[in-house]
Structures are given as C-alpha cells and as structure tokens.
N, C-alpha and C positions, 0 to 999 in steps of 0.2 A: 374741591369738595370739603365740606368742615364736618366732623362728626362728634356728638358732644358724648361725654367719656361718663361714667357713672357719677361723676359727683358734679354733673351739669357743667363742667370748661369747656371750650371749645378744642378740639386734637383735629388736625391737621392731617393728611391721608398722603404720603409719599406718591405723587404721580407714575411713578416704572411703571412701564408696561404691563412685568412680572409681578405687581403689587397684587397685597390681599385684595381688595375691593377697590374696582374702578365705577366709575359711574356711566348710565346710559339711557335714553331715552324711555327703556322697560321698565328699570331701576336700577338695584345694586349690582355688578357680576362679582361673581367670588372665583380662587382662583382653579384651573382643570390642571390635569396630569396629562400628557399625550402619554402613551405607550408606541416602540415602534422595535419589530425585530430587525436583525441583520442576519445580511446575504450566508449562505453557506460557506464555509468555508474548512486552531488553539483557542484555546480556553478565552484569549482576549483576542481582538482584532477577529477576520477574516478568515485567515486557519481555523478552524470550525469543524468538529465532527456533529453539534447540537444545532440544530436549527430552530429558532424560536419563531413562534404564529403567533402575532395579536391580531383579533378582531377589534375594531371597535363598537361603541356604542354607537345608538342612532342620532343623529343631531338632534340636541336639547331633549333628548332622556333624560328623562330622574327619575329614581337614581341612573348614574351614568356605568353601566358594569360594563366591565372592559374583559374580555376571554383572552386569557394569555395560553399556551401551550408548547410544546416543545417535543421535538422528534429526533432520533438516531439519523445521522446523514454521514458516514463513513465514506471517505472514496475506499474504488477498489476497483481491480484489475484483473486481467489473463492474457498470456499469448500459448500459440499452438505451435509446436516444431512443423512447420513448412516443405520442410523438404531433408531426404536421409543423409543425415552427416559422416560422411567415411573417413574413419579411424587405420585401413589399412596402409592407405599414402602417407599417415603422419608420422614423425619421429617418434617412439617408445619418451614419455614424461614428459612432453611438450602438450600444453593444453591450447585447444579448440574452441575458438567461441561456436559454442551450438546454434547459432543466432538467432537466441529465444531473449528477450530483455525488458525490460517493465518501468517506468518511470513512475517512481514515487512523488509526487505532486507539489509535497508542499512537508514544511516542519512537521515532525509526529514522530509514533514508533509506531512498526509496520511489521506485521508478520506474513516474510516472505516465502513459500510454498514452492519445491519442485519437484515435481514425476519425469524421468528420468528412463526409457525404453529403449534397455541395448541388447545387443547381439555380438556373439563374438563365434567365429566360423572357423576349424583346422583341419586339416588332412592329413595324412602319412606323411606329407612333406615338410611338416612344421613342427617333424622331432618333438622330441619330449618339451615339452611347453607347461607354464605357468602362466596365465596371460589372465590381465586384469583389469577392467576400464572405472574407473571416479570420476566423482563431479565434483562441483564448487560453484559457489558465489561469485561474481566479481564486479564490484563494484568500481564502474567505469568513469563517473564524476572524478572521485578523488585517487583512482588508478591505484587500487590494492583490491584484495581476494579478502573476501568476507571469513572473518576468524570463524573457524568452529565450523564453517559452513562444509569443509571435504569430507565425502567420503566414498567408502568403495561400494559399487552399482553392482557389481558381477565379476566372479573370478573364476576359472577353470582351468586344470591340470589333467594331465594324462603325461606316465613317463614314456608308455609305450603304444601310441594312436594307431591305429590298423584300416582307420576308416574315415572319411568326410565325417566330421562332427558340424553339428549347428547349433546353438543353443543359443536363448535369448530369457534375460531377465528385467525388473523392472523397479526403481529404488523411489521414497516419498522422504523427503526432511525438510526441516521447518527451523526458520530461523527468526530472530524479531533481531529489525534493523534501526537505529536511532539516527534521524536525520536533520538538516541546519534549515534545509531548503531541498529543489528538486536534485534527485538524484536517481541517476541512470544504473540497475542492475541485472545482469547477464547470464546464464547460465554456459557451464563452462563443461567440457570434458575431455577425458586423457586416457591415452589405453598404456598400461606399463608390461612391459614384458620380463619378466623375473627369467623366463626361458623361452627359446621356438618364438615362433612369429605365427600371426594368425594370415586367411584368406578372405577374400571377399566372399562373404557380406557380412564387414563386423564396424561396426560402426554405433548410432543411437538413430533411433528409431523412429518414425511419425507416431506411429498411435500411440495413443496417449501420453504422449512427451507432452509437458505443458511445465509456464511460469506465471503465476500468477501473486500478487501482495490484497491486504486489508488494510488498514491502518484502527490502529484497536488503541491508540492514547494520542492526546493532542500534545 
C-alpha cells in the first residue's frame, strides 16, 4: 500500500499485522484496542481480591465503547467446632488442637477471627482451685503458634467449694496474618491449673465455637 504524505512523495506503510492502517477490500482499517479482564484471584498475576468485567462492543460499532468494571472478590472462610473437646483428660499447659482449622488460599493479609465456648466444671473434690483455659493460633504450614494470638477464655477460683460448680464462658479475638502462599491455621486450647483440678464437663464447647478468616489486602 503507498500512501502519499502532505507534500505529495510517496510513504510506504509498514505491513505488521499491528500497523496503523492495513488495507481491505472496504477500504482503510485503523488500528482497535481488545480489552480483556482476568480470572479471580494480588494486585498483579491471579492472586486477586479485584475482579475486572469488560464488555465489549458490538462488532463494527462506531464509535466502539468498551464498558470496563470492577468488583470486590475477597476469599473467605468458616469452620464450626464439631464435636466437645475434653480438657479433663489432658495435662494442665499442654495445648489441644480444637480441630477447628481454615486454610488461607493464596498470598495476602487475612484477618483471622475465633469464638471460643468453654466450660470449666469443680466440686468439693477439687479443693481450693484456680483453673484457667486459653486459646491460640497455630499456624500448622510453618509449625509455630501465631504471635500475639494467646489468650485467656475463662478463669475461676474458689479457696473453699462446698458444692458442684459449672460455669461456662465465651472469648472473640482477631488477628491479621501475612502470608507467602497457602497456609493452614488451627485453633488451639489449654486448660492451666494454678491450683485443684477440674471435673467433667470442662472442656470447649460446640455452640458457637467457630474459625473463620477474610482476606482484606493482596
């Protein structure tokens, strides 16, 4: 194709594909833009909290308006405690997987959430008592106990019990976790006895025992 330039010479049209103007039986074509989003998934690549929508135009529109868009797309999670964990068979400051655990999917910071439903049971028999149950984090990928994440659920004393005690309380803390890739987190618990020993039924609870994560940055 020759195309002659303002001062009447002849210019020459680079054939590429990609070139400004190709030639065609209609006439000139000039060049288009595709637009096209990607999958769900960090800010670059895959890992994605932003999901982007284009529509396009209709074939041979003019003008050609292309509708772009974009939407919040977070993963996010829950599990439910299944079944009541008994805290009376285990050693005083030995911790417990609760077997409540969440898998974090993919690169990000994730703000991890646990409730927490225990009970801790004494009787005349369990002497003057101090008894305490905590939770924690523990991050099972890289086999450490999430910093900052312990604390204490429930704690109860009496120096002089006269009678079956029962009591049951219930703990919410919130931690944000920075990750490489997927990573497996658990919730944990421990009953400490400063004094006396407790009876069954002291242990963490089903109702509304839950783990669940967001992820709130990519």
């Amino acid at each position: 194709m020759v195309v002659r330039s303002g001062s009447g010479s002849a210019a020459t049209v680079d054939p590429a594909a990609c070139n400004a103007l190709s030639e065609s039986a209609a006439g000139l074509l000039v060049p288009s833009v595709a637009l096209q989003g990607i999958a769900p998934g960090g800010a670059v690549g895959t890992d994605r909290s932003v999901d982007v929508d284009v529509t396009a135009p209709a074939a041979g529109a003019c003008p050609a308006n292309w509708q772009v868009g974009a939407r919040l797309t977070p993963v996010f999670g829950e599990t439910l405690l299944a079944a009541f964990v008994d805290l009376v068979a285990t050693p005083s400051g030995a911790w417990v997987d609760s077997t409540m655990s969440v898998v974090l999917p993919e690169a990000g910071v994730y703000e991890v959430t646990a409730t927490l439903h225990t009970v801790i049971a004494t009787n005349p028999s369990s002497g003057s008592y101090n008894i305490a149950i905590a939770g924690r984090l523990f991050n099972v990928t890289n086999g450490n106990a999430v910093g900052g994440s312990q604390y204490t659920i429930q704690q109860n004393a009496d120096n002089n019990p006269g009678s079956f005690m029962s009591d049951s309380d219930m703990g919410t803390f919130h931690r944000f976790i920075t990750t490489a890739g997927s990573t497996t987190i658990r919730a944990e618990v421990m009953r400490l006895d400063s004094s006396g020993s407790p009876v069954s039924t002291t242990g963490l609870q089903t109702a509304n025992s839950r783990l669940g994560f967001k992820k709130v940055s990519d």
